[in-house]
Biotite code that builds the C-alpha atoms (Angstrom):
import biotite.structure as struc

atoms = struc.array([
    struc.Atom([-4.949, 18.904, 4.301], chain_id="A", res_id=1, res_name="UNK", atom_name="CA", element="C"),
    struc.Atom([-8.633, 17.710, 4.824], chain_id="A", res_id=2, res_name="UNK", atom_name="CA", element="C"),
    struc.Atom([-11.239, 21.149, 4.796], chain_id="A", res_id=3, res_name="UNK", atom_name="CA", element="C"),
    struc.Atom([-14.825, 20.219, 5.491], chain_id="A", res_id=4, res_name="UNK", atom_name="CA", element="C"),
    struc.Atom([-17.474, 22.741, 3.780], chain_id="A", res_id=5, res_name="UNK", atom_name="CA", element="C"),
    struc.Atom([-20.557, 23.253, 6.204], chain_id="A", res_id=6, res_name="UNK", atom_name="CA", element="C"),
    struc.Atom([-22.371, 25.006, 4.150], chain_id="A", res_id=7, res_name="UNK", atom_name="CA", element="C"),
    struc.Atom([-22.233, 22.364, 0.951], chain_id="A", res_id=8, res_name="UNK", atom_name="CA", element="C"),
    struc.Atom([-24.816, 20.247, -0.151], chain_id="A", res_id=9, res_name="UNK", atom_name="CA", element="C"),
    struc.Atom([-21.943, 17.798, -0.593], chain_id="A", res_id=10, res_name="UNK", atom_name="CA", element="C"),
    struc.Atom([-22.494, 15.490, 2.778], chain_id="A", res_id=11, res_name="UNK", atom_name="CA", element="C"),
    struc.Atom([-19.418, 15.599, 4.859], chain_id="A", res_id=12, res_name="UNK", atom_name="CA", element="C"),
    struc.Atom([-18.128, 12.195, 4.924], chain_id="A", res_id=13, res_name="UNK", atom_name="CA", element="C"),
    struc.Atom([-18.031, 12.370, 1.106], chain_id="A", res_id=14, res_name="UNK", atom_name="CA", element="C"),
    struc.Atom([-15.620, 15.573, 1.584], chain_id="A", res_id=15, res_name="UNK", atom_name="CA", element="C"),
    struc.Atom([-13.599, 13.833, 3.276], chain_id="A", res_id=16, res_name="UNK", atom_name="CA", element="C"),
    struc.Atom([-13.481, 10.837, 1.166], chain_id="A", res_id=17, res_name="UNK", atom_name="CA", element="C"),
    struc.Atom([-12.902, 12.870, -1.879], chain_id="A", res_id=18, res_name="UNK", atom_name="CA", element="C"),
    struc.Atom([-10.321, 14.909, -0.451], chain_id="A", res_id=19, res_name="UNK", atom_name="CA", element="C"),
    struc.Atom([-8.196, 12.006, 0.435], chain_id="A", res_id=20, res_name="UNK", atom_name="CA", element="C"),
    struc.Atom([-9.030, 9.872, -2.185], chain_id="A", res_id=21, res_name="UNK", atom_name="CA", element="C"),
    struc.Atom([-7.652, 12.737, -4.635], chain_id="A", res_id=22, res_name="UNK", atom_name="CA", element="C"),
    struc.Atom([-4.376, 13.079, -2.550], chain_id="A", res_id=23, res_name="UNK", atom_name="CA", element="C"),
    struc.Atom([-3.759, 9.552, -2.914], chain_id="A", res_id=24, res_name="UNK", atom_name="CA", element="C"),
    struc.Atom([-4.246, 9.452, -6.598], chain_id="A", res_id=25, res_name="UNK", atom_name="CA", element="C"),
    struc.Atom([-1.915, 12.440, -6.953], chain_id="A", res_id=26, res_name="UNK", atom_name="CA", element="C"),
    struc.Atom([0.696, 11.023, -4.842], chain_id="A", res_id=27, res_name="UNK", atom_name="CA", element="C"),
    struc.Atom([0.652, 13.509, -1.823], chain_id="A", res_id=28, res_name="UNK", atom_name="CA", element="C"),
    struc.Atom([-0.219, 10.700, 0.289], chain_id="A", res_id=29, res_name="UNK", atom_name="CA", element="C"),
    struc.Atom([1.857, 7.904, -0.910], chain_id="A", res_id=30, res_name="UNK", atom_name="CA", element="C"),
    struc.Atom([1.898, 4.088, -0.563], chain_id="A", res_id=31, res_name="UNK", atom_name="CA", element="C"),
    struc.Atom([2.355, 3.187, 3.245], chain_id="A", res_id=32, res_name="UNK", atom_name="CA", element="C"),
    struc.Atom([1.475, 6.455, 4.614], chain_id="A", res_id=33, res_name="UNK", atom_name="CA", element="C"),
    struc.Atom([-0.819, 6.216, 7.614], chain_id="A", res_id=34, res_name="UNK", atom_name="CA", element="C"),
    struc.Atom([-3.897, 8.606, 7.753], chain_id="A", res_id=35, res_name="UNK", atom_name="CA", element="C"),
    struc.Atom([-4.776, 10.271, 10.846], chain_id="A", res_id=36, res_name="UNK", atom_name="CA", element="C"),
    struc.Atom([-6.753, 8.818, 13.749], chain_id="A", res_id=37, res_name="UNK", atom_name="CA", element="C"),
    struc.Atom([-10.647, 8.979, 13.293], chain_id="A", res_id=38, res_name="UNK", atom_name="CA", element="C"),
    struc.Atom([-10.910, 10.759, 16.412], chain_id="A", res_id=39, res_name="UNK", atom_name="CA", element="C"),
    struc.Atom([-7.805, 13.325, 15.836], chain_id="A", res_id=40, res_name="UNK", atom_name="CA", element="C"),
    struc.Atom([-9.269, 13.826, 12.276], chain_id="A", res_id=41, res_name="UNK", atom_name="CA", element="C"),
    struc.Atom([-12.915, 14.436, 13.677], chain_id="A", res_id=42, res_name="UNK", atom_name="CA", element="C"),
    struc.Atom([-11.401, 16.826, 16.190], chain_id="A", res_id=43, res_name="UNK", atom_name="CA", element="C"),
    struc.Atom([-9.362, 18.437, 13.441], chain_id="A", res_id=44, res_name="UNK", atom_name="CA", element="C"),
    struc.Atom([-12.272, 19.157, 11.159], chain_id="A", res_id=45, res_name="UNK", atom_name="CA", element="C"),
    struc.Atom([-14.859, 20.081, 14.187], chain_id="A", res_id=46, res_name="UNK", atom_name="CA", element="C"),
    struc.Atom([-16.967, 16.647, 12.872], chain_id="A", res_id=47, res_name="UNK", atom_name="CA", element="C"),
    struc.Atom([-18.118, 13.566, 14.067], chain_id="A", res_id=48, res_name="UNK", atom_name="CA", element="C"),
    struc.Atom([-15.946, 10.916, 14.922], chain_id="A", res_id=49, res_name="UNK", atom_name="CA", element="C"),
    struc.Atom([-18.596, 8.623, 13.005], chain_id="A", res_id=50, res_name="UNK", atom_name="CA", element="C"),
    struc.Atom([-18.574, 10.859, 10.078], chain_id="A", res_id=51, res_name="UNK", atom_name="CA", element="C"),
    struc.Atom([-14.953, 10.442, 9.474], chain_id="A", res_id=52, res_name="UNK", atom_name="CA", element="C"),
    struc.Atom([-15.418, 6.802, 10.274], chain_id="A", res_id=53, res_name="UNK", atom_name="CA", element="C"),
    struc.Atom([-17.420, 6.549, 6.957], chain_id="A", res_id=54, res_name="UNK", atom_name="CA", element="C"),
    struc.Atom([-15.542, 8.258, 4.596], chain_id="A", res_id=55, res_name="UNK", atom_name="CA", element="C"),
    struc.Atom([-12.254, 5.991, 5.889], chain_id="A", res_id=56, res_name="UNK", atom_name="CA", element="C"),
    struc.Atom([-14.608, 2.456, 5.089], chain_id="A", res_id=57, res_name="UNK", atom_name="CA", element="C"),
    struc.Atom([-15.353, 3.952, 1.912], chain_id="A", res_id=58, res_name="UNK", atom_name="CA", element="C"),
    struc.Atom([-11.841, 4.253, 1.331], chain_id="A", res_id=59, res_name="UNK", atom_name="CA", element="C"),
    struc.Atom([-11.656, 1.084, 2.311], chain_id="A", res_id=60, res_name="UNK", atom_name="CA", element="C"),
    struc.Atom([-14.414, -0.311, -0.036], chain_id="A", res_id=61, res_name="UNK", atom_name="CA", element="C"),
    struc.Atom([-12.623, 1.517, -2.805], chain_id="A", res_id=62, res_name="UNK", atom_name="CA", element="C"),
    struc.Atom([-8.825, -0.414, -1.377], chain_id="A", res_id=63, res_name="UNK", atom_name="CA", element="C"),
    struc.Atom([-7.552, 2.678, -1.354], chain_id="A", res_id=64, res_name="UNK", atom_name="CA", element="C"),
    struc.Atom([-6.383, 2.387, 2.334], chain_id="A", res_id=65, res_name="UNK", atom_name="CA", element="C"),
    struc.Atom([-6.089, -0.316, 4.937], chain_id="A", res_id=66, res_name="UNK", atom_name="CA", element="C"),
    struc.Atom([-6.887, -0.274, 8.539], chain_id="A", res_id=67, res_name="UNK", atom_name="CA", element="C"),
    struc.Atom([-5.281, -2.659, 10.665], chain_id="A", res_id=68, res_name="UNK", atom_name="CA", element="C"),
    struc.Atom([-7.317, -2.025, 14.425], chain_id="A", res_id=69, res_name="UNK", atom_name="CA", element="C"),
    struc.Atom([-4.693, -0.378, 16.985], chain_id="A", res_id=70, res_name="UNK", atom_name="CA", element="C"),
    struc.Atom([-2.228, -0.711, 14.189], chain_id="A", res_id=71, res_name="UNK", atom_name="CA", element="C"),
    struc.Atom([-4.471, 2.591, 12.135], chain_id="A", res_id=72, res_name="UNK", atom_name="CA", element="C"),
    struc.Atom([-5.177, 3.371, 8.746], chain_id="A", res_id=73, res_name="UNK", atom_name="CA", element="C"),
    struc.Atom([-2.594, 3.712, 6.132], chain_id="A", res_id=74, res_name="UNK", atom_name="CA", element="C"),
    struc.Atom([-2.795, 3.902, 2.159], chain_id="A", res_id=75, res_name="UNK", atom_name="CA", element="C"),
    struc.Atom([-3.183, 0.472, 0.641], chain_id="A", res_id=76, res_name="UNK", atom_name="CA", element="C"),
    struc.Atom([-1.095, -1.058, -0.947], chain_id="A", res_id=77, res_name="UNK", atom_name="CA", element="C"),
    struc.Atom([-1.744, -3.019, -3.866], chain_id="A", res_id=78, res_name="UNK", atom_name="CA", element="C"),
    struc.Atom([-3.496, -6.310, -4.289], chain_id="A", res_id=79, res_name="UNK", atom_name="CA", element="C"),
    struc.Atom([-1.121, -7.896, -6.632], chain_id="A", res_id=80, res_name="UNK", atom_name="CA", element="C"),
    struc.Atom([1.844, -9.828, -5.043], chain_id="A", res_id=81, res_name="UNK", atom_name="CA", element="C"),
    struc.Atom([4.102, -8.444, -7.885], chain_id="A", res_id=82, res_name="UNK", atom_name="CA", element="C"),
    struc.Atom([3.221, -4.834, -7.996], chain_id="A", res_id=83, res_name="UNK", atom_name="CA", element="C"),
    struc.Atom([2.832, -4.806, -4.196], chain_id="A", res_id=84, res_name="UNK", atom_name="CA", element="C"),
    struc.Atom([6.270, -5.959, -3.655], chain_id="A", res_id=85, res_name="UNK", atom_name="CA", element="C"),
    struc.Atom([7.478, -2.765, -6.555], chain_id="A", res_id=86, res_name="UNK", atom_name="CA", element="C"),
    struc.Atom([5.504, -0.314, -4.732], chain_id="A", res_id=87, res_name="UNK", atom_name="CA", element="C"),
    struc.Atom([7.228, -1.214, -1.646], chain_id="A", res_id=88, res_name="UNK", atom_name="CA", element="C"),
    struc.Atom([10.640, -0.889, -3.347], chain_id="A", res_id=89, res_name="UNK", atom_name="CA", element="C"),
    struc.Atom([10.019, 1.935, -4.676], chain_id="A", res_id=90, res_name="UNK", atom_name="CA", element="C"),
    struc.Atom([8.622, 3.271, -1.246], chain_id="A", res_id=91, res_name="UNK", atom_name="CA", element="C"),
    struc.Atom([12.070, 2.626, -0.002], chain_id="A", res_id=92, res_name="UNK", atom_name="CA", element="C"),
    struc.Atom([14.041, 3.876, -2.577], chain_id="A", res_id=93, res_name="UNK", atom_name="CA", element="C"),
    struc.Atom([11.988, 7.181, -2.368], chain_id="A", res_id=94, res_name="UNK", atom_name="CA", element="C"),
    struc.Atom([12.672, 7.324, 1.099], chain_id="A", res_id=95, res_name="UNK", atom_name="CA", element="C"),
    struc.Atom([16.552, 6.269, 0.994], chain_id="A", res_id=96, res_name="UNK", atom_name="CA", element="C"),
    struc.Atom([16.660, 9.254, -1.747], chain_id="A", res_id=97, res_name="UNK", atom_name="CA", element="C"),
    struc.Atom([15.003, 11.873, 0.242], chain_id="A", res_id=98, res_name="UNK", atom_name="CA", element="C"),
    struc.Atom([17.036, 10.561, 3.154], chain_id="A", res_id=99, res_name="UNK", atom_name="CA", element="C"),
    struc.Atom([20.388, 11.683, 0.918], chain_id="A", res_id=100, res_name="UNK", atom_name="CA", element="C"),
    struc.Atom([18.695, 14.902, 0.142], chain_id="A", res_id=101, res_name="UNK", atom_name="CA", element="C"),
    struc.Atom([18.037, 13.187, -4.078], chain_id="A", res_id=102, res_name="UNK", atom_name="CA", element="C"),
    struc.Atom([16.031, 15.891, -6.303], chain_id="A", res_id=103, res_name="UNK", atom_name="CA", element="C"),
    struc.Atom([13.096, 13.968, -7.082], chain_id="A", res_id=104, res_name="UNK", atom_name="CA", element="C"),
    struc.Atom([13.553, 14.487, -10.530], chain_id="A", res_id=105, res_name="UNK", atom_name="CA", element="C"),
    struc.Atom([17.348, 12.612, -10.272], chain_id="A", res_id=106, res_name="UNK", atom_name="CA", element="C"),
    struc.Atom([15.954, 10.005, -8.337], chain_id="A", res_id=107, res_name="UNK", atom_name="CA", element="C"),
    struc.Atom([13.244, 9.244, -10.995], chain_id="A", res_id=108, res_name="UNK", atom_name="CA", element="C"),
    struc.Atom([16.331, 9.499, -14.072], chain_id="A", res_id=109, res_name="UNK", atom_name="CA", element="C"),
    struc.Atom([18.182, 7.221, -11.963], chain_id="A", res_id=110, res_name="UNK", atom_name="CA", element="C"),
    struc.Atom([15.670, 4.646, -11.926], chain_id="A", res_id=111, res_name="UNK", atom_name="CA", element="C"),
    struc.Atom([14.687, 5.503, -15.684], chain_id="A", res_id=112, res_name="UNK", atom_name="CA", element="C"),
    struc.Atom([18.547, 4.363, -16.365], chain_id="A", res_id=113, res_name="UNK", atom_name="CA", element="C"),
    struc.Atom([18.199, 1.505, -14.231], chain_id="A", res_id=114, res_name="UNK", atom_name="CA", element="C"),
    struc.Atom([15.192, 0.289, -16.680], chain_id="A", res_id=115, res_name="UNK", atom_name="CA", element="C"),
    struc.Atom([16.877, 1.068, -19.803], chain_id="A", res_id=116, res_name="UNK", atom_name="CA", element="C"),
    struc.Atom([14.963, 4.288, -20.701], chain_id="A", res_id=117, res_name="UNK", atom_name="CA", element="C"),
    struc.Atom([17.011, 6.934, -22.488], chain_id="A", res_id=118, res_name="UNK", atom_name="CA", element="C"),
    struc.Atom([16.316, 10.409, -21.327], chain_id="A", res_id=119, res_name="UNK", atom_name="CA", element="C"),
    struc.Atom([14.370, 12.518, -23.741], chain_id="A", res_id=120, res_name="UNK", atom_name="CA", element="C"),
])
């Protein structure tokens, strides 16, 4: 959830970007996930259309989303072929184990196993 401060010196576009730019980093909005529409967002937060509009290219500048025209904006993934092909796995696997109702905390032992950790 995006909240927009009127009365801080902090301009509102940069809200915005901050906001999402911390729920990406902390994994609320996760690799693949699309953002909402600039003009649903604006309408949302009582702003601009254009003011969201920035804060999304300066996500953009910062390749921490992707926006595709009609296809929207969704969190980047990464530019390395490698890592962008195990965030994608791992997108799926999250996904298959929320889809069989996993703990997250199994699903990440499972994988742990899988890479030849030892639990601790």
């Amino acid at each position: 959830m995006v909240v927009v401060d009127a009365r801080s010196a902090v301009p509102p576009y940069e809200q915005v970007r901050a906001q999402l730019a911390a729920q990406i980093r902390d994994g609320e909005l996760r690799v693949g996930d699309r953002l909402p529409t600039v003009r649903g967002l604006a309408e949302e937060l009582g702003i601009a259309a254009n003011t969201v509009a920035r804060a999304y290219r300066e996500l953009e500048q910062e390749r921490l989303v992707e926006t595709r025209g009609r296809n929207g904006t969704t969190v980047a993934w990464s530019q390395d072929d490698a890592e962008r092909e195990l965030q994608q796995a791992a997108a799926q696997y999250a996904g298959r184990a929320r889809a069989l109702g996993v703990e997250p905390a199994t699903a990440a032992r499972v994988v742990g196993r899988a890479l030849g950790l030892r639990a601790r």
